[in-house]
C-alpha positions as CSV (number, residue, x, y, z in Angstrom):
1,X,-43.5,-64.0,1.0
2,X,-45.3,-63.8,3.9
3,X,-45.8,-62.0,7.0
4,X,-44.6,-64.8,9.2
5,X,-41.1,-64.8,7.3
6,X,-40.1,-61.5,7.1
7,X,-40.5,-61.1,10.6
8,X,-38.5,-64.8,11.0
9,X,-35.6,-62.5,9.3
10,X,-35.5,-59.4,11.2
11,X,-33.0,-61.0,13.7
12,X,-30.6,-62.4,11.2
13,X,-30.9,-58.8,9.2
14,X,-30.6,-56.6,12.2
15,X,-27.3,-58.9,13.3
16,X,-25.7,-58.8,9.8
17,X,-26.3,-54.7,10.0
18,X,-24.4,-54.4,13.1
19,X,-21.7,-56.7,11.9
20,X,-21.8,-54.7,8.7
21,X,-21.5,-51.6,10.6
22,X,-18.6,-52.6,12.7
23,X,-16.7,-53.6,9.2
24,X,-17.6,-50.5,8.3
25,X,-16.4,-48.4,11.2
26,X,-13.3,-50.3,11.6
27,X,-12.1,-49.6,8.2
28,X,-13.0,-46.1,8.2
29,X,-10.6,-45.8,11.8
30,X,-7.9,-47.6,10.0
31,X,-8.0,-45.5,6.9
32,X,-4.3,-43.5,6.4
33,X,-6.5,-41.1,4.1
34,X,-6.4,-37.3,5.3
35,X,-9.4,-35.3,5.4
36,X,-9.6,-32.5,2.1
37,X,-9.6,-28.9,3.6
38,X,-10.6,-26.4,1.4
39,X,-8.4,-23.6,0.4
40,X,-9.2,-20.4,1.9
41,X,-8.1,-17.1,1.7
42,X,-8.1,-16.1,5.2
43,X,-5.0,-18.7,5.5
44,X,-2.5,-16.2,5.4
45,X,1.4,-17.2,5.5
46,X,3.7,-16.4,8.1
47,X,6.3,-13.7,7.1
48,X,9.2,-12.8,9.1
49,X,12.0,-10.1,9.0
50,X,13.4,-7.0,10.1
51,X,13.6,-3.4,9.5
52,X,17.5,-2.6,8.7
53,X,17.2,1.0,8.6
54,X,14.5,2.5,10.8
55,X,14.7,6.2,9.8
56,X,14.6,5.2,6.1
57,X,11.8,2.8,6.4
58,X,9.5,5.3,8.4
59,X,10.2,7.8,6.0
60,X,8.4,5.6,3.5
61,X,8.1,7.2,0.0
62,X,7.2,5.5,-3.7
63,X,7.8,1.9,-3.7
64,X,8.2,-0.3,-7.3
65,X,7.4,-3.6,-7.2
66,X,9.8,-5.7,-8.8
67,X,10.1,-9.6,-9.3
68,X,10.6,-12.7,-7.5
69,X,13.8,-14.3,-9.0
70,X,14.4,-17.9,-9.1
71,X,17.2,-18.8,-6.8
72,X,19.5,-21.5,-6.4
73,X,16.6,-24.0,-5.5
74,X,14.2,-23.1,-8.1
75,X,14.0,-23.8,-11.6
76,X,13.7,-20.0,-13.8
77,X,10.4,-21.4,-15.5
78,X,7.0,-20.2,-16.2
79,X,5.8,-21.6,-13.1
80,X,7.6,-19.8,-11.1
81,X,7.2,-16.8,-12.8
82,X,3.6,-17.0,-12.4
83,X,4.4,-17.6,-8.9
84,X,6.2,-14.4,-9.1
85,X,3.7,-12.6,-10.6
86,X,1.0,-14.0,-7.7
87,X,2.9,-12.5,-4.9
88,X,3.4,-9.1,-6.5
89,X,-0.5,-8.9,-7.4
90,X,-1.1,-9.9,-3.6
91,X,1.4,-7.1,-2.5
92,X,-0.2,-4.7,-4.9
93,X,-3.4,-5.5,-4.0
94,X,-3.5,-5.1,-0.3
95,X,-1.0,-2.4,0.7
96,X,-2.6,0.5,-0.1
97,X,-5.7,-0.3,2.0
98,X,-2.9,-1.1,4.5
99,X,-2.3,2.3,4.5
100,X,1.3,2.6,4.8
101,X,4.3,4.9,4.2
102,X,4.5,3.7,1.1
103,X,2.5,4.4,-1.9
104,X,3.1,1.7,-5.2
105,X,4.8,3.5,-8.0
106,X,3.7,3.3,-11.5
107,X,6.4,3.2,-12.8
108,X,8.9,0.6,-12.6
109,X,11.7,1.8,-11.1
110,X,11.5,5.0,-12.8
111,X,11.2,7.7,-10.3
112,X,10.4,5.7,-6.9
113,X,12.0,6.4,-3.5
114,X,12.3,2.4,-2.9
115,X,12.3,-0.6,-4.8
116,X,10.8,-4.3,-3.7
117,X,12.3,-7.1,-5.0
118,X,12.9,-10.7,-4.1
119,X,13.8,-14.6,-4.9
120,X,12.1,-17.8,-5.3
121,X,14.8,-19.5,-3.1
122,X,13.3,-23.1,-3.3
123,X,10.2,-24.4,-5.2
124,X,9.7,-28.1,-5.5
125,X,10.3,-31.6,-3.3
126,X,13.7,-30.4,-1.6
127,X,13.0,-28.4,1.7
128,X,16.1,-30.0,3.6
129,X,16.0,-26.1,5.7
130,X,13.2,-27.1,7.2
131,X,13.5,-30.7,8.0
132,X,9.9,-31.6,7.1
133,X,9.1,-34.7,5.4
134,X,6.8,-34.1,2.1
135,X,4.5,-36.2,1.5
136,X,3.7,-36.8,-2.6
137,X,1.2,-34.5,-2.8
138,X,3.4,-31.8,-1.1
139,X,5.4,-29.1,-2.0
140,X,8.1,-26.6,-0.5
141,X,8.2,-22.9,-1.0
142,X,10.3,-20.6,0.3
143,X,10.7,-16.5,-0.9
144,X,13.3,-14.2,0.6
145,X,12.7,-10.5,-0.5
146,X,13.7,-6.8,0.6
147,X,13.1,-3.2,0.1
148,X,15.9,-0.9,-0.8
149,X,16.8,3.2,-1.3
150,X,16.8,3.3,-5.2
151,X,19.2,5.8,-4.4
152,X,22.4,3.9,-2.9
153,X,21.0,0.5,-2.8
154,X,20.6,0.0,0.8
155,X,18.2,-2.3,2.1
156,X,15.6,-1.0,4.9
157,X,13.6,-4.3,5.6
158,X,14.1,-7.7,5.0
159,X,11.6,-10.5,5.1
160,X,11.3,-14.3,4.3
161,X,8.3,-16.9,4.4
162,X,8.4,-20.9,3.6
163,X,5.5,-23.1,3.3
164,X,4.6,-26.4,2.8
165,X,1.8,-26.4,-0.5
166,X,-0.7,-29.5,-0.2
167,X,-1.3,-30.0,-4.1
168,X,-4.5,-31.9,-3.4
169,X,-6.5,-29.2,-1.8
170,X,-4.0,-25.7,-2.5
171,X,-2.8,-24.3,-5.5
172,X,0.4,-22.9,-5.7
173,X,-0.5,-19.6,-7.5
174,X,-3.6,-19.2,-4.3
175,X,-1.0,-19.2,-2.2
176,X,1.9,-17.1,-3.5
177,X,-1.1,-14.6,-3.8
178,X,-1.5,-15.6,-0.2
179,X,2.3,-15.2,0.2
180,X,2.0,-11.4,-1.5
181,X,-0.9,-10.6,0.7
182,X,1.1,-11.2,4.1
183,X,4.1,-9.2,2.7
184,X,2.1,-6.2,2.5
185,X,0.7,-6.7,5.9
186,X,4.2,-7.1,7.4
187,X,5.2,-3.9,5.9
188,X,2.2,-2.6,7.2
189,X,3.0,-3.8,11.0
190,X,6.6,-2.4,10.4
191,X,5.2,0.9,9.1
192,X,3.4,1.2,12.0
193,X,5.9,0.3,15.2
């Protein structure tokens, strides 16, 4: 090959680049494929609720942490027991740097001012409360959950969070640990108004 005809080509190679190019630019705009976000931890969930009894809740005291219960839209499997356990460790894990009222009991139930406790109230493809289409790789969550006097059973503060897992780029278990973690910041906010 010689010098003469390589540089005979460079126009037909430099206009099959740019057509190449445009193909390739084109078909990346018309893509319906979603960018992959990575997890992070710093995505915490949005938790809201209320204090029921104000004088109760201030007053704070030893707090067991209990389960999350499957409810009427979840299945009572090892999943979501896992998912149970997730939250609970996120809850456990970040209140007392939170420093609250409340101070996590050893013992379950035995001997604690309060009790946490709370349900899985949907886990799966059904989230008609929230009028959000899933996609296939999507998931609905939802918790509600309370603390109550061990004493007469009367709840002080109630609190509920749904979200919308992407299986692709979240795990479920990250982000019921995620779920637990913003629980004990709420109670933290509450402690502290």
């Amino acid at each position: 090959m010689s010098l003469t005809s390589v540089c005979v080509n460079i126009p037909l190679v430099v206009k099959n680049l740019t057509l190449l190019f445009i193909i390739l630019f084109f078909a990346g705009c018309a893509s319906t494929k979603k960018a992959v976000v990575a997890e992070s931890l710093d995505a915490i969930p949005e938790i809201s609720g209320s204090v029921a009894n104000a004088a109760a809740f201030n007053k704070g005291g030893s707090l067991s942490l209990g389960v999350f219960k499957a409810g009427i839209g979840a299945s009572a499997d090892d999943e979501t027991d896992q998912l149970s356990a997730m939250m609970i460790r996120g809850i456990e894990n970040t209140l007392p740097e939170d420093n609250t009222h409340f101070t996590i009991s050893a013992d379950d139930r035995v001997g604690s001012d309060c009790n946490l406790e709370g349900y899985i109230e949907n886990y799966g493809r059904d989230n008609s409360a929230t009028h959000h289409k899933l996609n296939k790789n999507e998931t609905y969550l939802s918790i509600d959950g309370d603390i109550w006097l061990r004493d007469t059973g009367e709840k002080i503060l109630l609190f509920q969070s749904s979200v919308v897992i992407n299986l692709k780029t979240q795990n479920p278990k990250t982000v019921a640990y995620q779920i637990g973690v913003a629980i004990a910041h709420f109670i933290s906010k509450e402690s502290t108004l």
